[in-house]
C-alpha positions as semicolon CSV with decimal commas, in nm:
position;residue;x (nm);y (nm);z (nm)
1;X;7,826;1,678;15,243
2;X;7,918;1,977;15,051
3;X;7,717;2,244;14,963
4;X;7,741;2,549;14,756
5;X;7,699;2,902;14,959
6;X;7,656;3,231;14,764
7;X;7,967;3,451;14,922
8;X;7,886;3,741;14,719
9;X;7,702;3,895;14,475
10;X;7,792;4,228;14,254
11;X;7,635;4,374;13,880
12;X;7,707;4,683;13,639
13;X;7,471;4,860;13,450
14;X;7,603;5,126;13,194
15;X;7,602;5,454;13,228
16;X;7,382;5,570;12,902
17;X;7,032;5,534;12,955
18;X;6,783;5,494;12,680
19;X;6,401;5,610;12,809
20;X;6,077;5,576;12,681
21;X;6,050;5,944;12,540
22;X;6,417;5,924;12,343
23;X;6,290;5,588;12,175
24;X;5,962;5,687;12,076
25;X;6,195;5,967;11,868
26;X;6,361;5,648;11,721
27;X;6,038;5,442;11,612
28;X;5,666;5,501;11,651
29;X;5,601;5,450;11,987
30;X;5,545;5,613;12,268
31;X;5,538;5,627;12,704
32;X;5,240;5,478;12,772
33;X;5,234;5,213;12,462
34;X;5,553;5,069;12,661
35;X;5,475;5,098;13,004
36;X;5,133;4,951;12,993
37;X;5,226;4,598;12,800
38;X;5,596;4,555;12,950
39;X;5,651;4,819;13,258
40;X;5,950;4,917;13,133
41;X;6,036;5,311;13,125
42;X;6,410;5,275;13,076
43;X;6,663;5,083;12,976
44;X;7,092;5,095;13,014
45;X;7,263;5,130;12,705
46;X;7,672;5,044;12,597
47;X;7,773;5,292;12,433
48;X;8,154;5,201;12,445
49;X;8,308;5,187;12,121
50;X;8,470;4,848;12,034
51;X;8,312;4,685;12,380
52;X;8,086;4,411;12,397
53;X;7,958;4,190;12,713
54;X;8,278;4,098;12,834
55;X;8,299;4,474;12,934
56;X;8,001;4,465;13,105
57;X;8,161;4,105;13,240
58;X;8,499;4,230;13,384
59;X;8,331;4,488;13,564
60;X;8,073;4,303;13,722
61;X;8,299;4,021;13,854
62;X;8,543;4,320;13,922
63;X;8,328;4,441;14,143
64;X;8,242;4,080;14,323
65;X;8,652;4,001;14,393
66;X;8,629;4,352;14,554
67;X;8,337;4,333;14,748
68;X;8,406;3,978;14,848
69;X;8,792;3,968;14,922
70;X;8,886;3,766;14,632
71;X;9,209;3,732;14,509
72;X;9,185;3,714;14,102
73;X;9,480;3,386;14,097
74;X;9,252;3,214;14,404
75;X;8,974;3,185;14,132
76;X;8,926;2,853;13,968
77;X;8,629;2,845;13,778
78;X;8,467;3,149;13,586
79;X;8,123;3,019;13,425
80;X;7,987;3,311;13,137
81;X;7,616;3,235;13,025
82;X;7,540;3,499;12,769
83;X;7,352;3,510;12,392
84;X;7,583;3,787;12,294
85;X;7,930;3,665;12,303
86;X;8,187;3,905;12,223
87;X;8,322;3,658;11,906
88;X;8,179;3,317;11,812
89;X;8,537;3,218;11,959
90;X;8,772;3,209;12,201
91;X;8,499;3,270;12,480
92;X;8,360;3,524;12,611
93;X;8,447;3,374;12,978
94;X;8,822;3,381;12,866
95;X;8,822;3,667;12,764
96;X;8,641;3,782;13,150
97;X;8,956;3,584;13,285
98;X;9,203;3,719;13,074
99;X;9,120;4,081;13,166
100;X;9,054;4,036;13,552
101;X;9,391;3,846;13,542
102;X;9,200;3,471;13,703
103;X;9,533;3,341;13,563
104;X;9,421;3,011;13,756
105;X;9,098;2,951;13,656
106;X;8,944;2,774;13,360
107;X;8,637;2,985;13,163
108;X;8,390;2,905;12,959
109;X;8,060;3,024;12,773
110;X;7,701;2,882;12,802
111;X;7,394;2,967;12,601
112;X;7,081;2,889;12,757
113;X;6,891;3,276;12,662
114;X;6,671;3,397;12,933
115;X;6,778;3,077;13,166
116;X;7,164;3,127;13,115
117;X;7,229;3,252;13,480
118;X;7,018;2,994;13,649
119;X;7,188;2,714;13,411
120;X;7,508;2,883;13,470
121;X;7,427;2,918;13,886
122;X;7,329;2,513;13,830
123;X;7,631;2,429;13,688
124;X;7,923;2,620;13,944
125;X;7,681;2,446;14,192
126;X;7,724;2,137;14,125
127;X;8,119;2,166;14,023
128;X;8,146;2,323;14,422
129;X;7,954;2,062;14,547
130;X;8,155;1,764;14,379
131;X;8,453;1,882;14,495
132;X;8,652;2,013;14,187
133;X;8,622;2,341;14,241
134;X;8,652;2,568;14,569
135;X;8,563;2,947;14,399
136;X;8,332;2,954;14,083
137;X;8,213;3,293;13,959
138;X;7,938;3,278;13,754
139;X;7,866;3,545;13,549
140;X;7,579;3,660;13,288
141;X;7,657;3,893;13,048
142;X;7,458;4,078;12,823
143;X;7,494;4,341;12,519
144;X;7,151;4,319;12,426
145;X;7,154;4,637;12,235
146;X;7,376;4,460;11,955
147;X;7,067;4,257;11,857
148;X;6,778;4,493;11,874
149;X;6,634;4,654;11,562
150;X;6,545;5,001;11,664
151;X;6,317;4,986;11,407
152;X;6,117;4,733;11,521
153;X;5,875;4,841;11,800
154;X;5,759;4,505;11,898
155;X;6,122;4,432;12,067
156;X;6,334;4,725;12,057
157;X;6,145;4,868;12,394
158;X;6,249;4,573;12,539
159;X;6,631;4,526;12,593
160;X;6,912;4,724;12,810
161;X;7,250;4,595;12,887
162;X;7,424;4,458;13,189
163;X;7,560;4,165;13,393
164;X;7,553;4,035;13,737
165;X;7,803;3,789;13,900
166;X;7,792;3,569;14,202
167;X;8,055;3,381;14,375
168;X;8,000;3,043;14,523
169;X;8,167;2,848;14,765
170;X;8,182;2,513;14,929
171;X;8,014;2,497;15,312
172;X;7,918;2,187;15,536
173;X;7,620;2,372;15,643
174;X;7,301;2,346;15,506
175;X;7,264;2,646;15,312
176;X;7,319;2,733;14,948
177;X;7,229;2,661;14,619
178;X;6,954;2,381;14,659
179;X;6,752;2,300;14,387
180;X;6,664;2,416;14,013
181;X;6,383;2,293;13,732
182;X;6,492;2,313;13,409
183;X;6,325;2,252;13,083
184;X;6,327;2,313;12,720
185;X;6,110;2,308;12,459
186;X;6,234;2,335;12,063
187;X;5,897;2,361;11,904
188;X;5,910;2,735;12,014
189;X;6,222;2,830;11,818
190;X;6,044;3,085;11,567
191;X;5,856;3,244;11,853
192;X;6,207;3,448;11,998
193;X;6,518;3,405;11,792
194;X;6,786;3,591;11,554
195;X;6,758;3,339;11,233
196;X;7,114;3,444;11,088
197;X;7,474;3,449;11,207
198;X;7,497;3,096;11,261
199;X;7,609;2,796;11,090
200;X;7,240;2,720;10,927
201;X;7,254;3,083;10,756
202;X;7,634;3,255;10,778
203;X;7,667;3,639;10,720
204;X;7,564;3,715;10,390
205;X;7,469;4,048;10,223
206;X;7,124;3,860;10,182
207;X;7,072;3,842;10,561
208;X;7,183;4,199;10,671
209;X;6,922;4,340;10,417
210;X;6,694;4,110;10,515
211;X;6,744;4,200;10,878
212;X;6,782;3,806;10,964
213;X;7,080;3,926;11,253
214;X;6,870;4,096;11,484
215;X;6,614;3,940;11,777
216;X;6,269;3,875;11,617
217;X;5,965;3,791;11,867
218;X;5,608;3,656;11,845
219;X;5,524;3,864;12,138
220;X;5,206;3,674;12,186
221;X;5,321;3,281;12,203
222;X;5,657;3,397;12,412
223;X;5,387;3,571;12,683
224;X;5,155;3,259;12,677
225;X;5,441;3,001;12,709
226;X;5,630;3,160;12,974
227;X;5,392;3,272;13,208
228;X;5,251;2,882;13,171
229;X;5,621;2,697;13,240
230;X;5,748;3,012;13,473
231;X;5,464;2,911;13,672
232;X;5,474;2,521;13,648
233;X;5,841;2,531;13,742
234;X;5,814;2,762;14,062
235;X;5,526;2,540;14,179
236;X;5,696;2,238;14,074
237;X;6,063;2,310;14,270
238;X;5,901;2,419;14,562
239;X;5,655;2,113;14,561
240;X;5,973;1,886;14,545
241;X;6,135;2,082;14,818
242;X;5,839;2,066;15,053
243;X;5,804;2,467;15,037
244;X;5,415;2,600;15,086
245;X;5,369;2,946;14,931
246;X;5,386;3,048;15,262
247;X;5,760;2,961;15,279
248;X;5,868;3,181;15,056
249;X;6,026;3,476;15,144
250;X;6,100;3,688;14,783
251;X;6,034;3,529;14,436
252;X;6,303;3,673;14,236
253;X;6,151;3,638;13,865
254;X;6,338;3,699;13,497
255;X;6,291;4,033;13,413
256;X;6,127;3,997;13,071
257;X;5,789;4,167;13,052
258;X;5,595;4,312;13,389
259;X;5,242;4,143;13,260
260;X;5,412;3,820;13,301
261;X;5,616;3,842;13,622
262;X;5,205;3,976;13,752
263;X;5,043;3,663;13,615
264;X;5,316;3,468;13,731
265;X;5,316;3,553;14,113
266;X;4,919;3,570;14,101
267;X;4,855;3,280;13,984
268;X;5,150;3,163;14,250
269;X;4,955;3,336;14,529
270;X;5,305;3,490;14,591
271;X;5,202;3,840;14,744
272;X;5,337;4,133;14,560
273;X;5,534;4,284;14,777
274;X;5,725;3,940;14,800
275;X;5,810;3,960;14,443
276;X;6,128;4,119;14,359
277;X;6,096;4,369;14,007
278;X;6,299;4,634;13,878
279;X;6,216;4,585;13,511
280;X;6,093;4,979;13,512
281;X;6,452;5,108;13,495
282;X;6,661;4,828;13,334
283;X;6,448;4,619;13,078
C-alpha cells in the first residue's frame, strides 16, 4: 500500500513588514488594541509592483525543488489553494508552473479559504497514494493585502502575505499523510467574505464605492464558530485514529486569531508548549 511522505517543506514571507505602530498611523488603532484580541504585532507585506500570489508561489516552491533536490521537469502535479488568485483565469497554479519551468506537470487552483492547504495537502495525498502521481507540490498562496481595507480596523490588523509549499511522495512505509476532517458550513457566508468580484455582483463602479471588493468580517460569529469546529475536528480525527491527547506531539493550528488557537488547545488539553504559533510576526 502506498502512502504519501512529506519530502520537504519550504515558505517565503516578503520582505516589507507592516507593524502595529505604522498601522495605527493608517486607521485608529493602536499596539495594545491588536495584540490583546489577535496577538498579532506584525505582519509581511508585497509590495512588488504588478505581483500577486503567484510571486509569493514561485518562490516558495523555488525554494522546496532546492532544498529537496527536485528537478522542475520531474514534477507532475503542482496543487495551488489560494483566495487571491492572480486572475479569475488561467490559474494561478499555471502560472506557478509556467515560471518554475514544471514543463511536465499539470496545475491547478483550489479555493477552500482558511482550509485551502489542508484541502490542497488532502488532495496531492490521495493522487500519490492512488498511484497517478509520483511528485505533487502543493502550494498555498496568499496576497492577502489585496483584499484588506486599511480603513477598516476590525480586519485590516489581521492579514500579511506569504506561501508555504510541501512536496509529497509515494512510500511503502507507514508514514505520511494519514488522515484529515473536513467540513463546511454555508449558513456562515456573511460572517467572513468579499460580496463583489464574482459572478453574483461583477465589478461595477457601484461596488468599488461601496467597498463590496474587500474582506468584510463579523469578528464575533467567525471566533465562536471556529474555535467550536477547530476543536470538534482535532478531537474528532484523533478519536478516529486512536490518538489520546497524550499522543500528540505539536498541534500545528491556522494562524487566524491567538484567542482562538488558546481556546482551542485548552479546551484540547493540548499543553502550550505543544502548540505551534507564530501569528505575532506574520498574521
Amino acid at each position: 500500500m502506498l502512502n504519501a511522505r512529506i519530502s520537504g517543506i519550504a515558505s517565503y514571507a516578503p520582505d516589507d513588514i507592516l507593524d502595529n505602530d505604522m498601522l495605527s498611523k493608517m486607521v485608529d488603532t493602536n499596539d495594545e488594541w491588536i495584540t490583546t484580541r489577535v496577538g498579532i504585532k506584525e505582519r509581511r507585506i508585497l509590495k512588488e509592483p504588478g505581483t500577486g500570489s503567484s510571486f509569493l508561489g514561485v518562490k516558495a516552491v523555488s525554494r522546496l525543488l532546492e532544498s529537496t533536490g527536485t528537478k522542475p521537469e520531474d514534477v507532475d502535479l503542482l496543487i495551488c489553494a489560494t483566495s487571491n488568485p492572480d486572475y479569475r483565469f488561467p490559474s494561478t497554479g499555471s502560472v506557478i508552473a509556467h515560471d518554475l519551468g514544471l514543463k511536465n506537470a499539470y496545475a491547478y487552483d483550489i479555493q477552500a479559504a482558511c482550509a485551502g492547504f489542508l484541502v490542497a495537502l488532502q488532495d496531492g495525498s490521495a493522487y500519490i497514494k492512488s498511484g497517478l502521481r509520483k511528485k505533487v507540490v502543493v502550494v498555498a498562496a496568499e496576497k492577502m493585502s489585496s483584499m484588506v481595507n486599511y480603513n477598516d480596523r476590525a480586519t485590516c490588523p489581521l492579514f500579511g502575505d506569504g506561501a508555504g509549499a510541501m512536496l509529497l511522495e509515494p512510500t511503502e512505509e507507514n508514514v505520511g499523510v494519514i488522515d484529515g476532517v473536513f467540513h463546511v458550513d454555508g449558513e456562515g457566508k456573511e460572517h467572513l467574505w468579499m460580496p463583489a468580484g464574482g459572478s453574483v455582483l461583477p465589478a461595477s463602479h457601484e461596488t468599488v464605492d461601496a467597498g463590496q471588493h474587500f474582506v468584510i468580517q463579523d469578528g464575533r460569529n467567525v471566533y465562536k464558530n471556529a474555535v467550536t469546529d477547530m476543536l470538534e475536528s482535532s478531537l474528532e480525527v484523533a478519536a478516529r485514529n486512536n490518538l489520546s491527547i497524550e499522543d500528540i506531539d505539536w498541534m500545528v493550528p491556522h494562524q487566524a486569531n491567538l484567542r482562538i488557537i488558546e481556546a482551542v488547545s485548552s479546551r484540547a488539553g493540548i499543553a502550550p508548549e505543544k502548540v505551534l504559533v507564530n501569528i505575532e510576526h506574520y498574521g
